[in-house]
C-alpha positions in Angstrom: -2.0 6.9 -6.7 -2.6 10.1 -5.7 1.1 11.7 -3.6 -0.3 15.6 -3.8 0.5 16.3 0.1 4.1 16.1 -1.2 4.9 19.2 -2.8 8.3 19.8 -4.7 8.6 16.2 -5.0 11.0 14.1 -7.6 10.2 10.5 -8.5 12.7 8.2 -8.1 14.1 5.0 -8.5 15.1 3.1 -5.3 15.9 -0.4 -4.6 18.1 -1.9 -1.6 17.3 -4.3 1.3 15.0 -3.1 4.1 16.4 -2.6 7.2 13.3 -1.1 9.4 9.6 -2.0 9.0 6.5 -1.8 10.1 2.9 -2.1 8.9 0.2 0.2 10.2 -2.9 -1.7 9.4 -5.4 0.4 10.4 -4.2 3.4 8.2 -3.5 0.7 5.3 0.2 1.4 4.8 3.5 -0.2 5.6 6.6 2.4 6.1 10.8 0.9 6.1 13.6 2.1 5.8 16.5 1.2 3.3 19.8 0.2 5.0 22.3 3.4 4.8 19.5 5.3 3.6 17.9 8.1 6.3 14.5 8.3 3.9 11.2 6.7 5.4 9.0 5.4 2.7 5.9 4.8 2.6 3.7 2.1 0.6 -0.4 2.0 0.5 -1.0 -1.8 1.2 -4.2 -1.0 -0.7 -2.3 -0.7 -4.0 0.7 -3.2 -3.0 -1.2 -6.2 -0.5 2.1 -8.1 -0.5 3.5 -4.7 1.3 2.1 -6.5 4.7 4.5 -8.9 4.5 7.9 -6.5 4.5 10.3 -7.9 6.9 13.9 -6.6 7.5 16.5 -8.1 5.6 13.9 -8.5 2.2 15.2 -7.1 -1.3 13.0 -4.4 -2.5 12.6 -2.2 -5.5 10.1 0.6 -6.2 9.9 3.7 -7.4 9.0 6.6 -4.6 8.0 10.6 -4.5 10.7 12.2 -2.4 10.4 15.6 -1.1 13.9 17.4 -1.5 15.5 18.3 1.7 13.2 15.9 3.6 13.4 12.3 4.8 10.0 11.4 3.2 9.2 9.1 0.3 5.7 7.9 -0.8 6.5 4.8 -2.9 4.6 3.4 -6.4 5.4 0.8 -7.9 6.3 -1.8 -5.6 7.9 -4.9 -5.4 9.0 -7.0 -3.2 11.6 -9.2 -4.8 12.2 -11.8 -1.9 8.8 -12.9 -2.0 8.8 -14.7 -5.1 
């Protein structure tokens, strides 16, 4: 997956229960936020197809690129644990 427009970035762990979603489907990616989390992430629903189907209040875990000092986070390795 390529993440090079995020420069300085540190890959992290993440997992929590979505609060915020939606799915742009014409760019191919879904973006949510975490509850008490002020990061947006973003997932490529090219890589991750079950990423259309984030709804608040799902339990996800992935692991993301976040820029330091910004509220970005371009997510890799996906899953969505309440769609089992």
């Amino acid at each position: 997956m390529n993440t090079g427009n995020t420069p300085g970035e540190k890959k992290k762990d993440f997992s929590g229960v979505i609060d915020r979603a939606v799915v742009v489907s014409n760019k191919n990616k879904a973006m949510f936020t975490l509850k008490d989390k002020k990061t947006i992430f973003t997932v490529n629903t090219n890589d991750y197809d079950f990423a259309n189907l984030i709804r608040p209040g799902d339990k996800v875990k992935f692991t993301a690129n976040v820029v330091k000092g910004k509220s970005v986070g371009n997510v890799s390795d996906f899953k969505d644990e309440s769609l089992n």
